[in-house]
C-alpha positions as CSV (number, residue, x, y, z in Angstrom):
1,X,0.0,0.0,0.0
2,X,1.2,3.4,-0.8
3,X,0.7,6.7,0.5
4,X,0.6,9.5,-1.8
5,X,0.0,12.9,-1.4
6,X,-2.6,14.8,-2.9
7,X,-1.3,18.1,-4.5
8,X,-3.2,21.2,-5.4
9,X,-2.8,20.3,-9.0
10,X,-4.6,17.0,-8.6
11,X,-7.0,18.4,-6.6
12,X,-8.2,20.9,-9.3
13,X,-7.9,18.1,-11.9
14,X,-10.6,16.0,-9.8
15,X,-12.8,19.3,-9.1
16,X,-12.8,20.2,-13.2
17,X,-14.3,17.1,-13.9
18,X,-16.2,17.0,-11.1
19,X,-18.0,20.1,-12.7
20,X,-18.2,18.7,-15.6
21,X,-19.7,15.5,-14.9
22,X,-22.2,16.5,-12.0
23,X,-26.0,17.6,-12.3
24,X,-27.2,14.1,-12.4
25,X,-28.7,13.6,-8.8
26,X,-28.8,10.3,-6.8
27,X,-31.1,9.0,-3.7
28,X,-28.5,7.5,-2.3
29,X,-25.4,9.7,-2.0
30,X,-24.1,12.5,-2.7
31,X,-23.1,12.5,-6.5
32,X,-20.7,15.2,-6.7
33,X,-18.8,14.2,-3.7
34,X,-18.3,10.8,-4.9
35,X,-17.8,12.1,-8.1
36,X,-14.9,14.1,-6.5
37,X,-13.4,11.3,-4.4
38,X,-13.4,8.9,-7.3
39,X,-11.4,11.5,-9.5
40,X,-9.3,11.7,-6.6
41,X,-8.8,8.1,-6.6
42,X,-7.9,8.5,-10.3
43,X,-5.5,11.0,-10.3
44,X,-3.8,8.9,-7.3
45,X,-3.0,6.4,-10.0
46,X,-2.3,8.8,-12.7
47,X,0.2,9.8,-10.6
48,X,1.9,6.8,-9.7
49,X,1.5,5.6,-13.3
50,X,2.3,8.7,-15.8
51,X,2.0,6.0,-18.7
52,X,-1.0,5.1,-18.4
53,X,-4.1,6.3,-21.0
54,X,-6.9,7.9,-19.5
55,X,-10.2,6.3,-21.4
56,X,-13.1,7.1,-19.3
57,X,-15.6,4.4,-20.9
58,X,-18.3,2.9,-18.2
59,X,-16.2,-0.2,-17.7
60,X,-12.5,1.0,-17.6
61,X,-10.6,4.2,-16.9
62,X,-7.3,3.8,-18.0
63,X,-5.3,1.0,-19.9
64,X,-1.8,0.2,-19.2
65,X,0.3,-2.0,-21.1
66,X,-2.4,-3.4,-22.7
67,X,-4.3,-3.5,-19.6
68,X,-7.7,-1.7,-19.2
69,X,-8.2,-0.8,-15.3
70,X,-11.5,0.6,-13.6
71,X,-10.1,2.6,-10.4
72,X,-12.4,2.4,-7.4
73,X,-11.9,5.0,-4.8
74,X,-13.0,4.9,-0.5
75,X,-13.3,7.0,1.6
76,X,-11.1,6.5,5.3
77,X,-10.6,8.3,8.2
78,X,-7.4,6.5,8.7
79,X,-5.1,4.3,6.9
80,X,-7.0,1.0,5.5
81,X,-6.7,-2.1,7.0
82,X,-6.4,-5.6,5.6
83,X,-9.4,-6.6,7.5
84,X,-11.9,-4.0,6.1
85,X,-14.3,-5.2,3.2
86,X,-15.6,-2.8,0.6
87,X,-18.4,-2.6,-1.4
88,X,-18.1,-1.6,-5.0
89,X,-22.1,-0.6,-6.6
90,X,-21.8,-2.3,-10.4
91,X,-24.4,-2.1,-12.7
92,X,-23.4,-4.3,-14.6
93,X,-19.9,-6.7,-15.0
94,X,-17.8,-4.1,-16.2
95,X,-15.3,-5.2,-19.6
96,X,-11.9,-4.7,-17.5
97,X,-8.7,-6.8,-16.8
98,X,-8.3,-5.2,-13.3
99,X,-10.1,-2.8,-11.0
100,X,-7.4,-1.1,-8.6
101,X,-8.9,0.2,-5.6
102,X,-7.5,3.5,-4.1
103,X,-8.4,5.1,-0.9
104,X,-8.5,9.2,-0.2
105,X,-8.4,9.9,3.7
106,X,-11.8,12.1,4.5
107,X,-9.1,15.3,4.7
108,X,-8.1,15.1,1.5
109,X,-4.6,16.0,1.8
110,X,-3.4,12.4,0.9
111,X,-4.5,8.9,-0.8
112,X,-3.4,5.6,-0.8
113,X,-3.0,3.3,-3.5
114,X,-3.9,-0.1,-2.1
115,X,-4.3,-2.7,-4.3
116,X,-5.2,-4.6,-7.7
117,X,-7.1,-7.6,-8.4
118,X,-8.1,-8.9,-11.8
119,X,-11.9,-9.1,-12.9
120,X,-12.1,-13.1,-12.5
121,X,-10.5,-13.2,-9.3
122,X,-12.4,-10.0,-8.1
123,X,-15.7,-12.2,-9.3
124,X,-14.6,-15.1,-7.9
125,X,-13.5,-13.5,-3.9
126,X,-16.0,-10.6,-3.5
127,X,-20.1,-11.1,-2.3
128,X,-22.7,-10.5,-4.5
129,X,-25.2,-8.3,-1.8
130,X,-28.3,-7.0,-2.4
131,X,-29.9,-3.9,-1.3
132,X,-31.3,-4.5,2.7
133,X,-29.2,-7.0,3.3
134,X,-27.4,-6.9,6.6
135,X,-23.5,-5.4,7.0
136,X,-21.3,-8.2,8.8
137,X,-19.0,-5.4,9.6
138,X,-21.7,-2.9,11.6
139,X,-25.2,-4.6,11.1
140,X,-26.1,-1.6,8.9
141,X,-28.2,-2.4,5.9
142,X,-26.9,-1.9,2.6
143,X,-28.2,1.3,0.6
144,X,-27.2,-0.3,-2.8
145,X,-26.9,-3.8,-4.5
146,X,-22.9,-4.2,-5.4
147,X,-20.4,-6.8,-4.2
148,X,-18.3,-6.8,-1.0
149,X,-14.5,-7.6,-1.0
150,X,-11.6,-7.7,1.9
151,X,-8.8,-5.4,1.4
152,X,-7.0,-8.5,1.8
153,X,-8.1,-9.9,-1.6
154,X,-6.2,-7.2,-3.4
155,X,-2.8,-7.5,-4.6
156,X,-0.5,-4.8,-3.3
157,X,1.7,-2.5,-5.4
């Protein structure tokens, strides 16, 4: 796992296409804050990975070395643990080789890239849940269908 500072510049960067992509509103969440954390979680691996294309299709962001990635970002109020399990909301299984999953502490001043895992394993490993069913981490319900993986499962960098 690596910590990375996040500069002013990718801050901006995150915040431009936040404006550009927000107006559509959600039940569930705050669109243009996720919006802004998952560009956050974007430039994170831009950053660490100069080389790699930016593509921006529904089921990929970026492809390197032949490789096309979907970044996931979370939120943490601290640095991520091996034991935590995240939830990623799909609607439907995205065309990808790997999703990478980066994590932006709640001050935004710095991000971690955690981990990779490829599309079959991540299928294979994570928990299809459904929306109501119960958290095994807090006994919170879920407020979205998606699939629950361990930190754990991901490869590290």
């Amino acid at each position: 796992m690596r910590k990375i500072p996040i500069s002013d510049e990718m801050l901006y960067k995150a915040k431009e296409r936040t404006r550009q992509k927000s107006g559509i509103k959600s039940a569930f969440f705050d669109r243009n804050r996720n919006l802004l954390l998952g560009f956050l979680g974007e430039e994170i691996f831009q950053w660490m990975y100069p080389d790699a294309i930016r593509t921006n299709t529904y089921d990929h962001d970026f492809i390197l070395k032949n490789k096309r990635i979907d970044v996931k970002t979370k939120v943490f109020s601290g640095p991520p643990k091996l034991n935590y399990e995240t939830t990623f909301h799909l609607r439907k299984v995205p065309d990808n080789d790997f999703f990478v999953l980066c994590g932006v502490d709640k001050s935004a001043d710095f991000g971690y890239l955690i981990g990779f895992v490829s599309n079959r394993d991540f299928f294979r490993l994570a928990k299809e849940n459904r929306l109501g069913d119960i958290r095994p981490n807090d006994g919170k319900p879920y407020y979205a269908s998606g699939y629950s993986i361990k930190i754990s499962d991901f490869h590290r960098f």
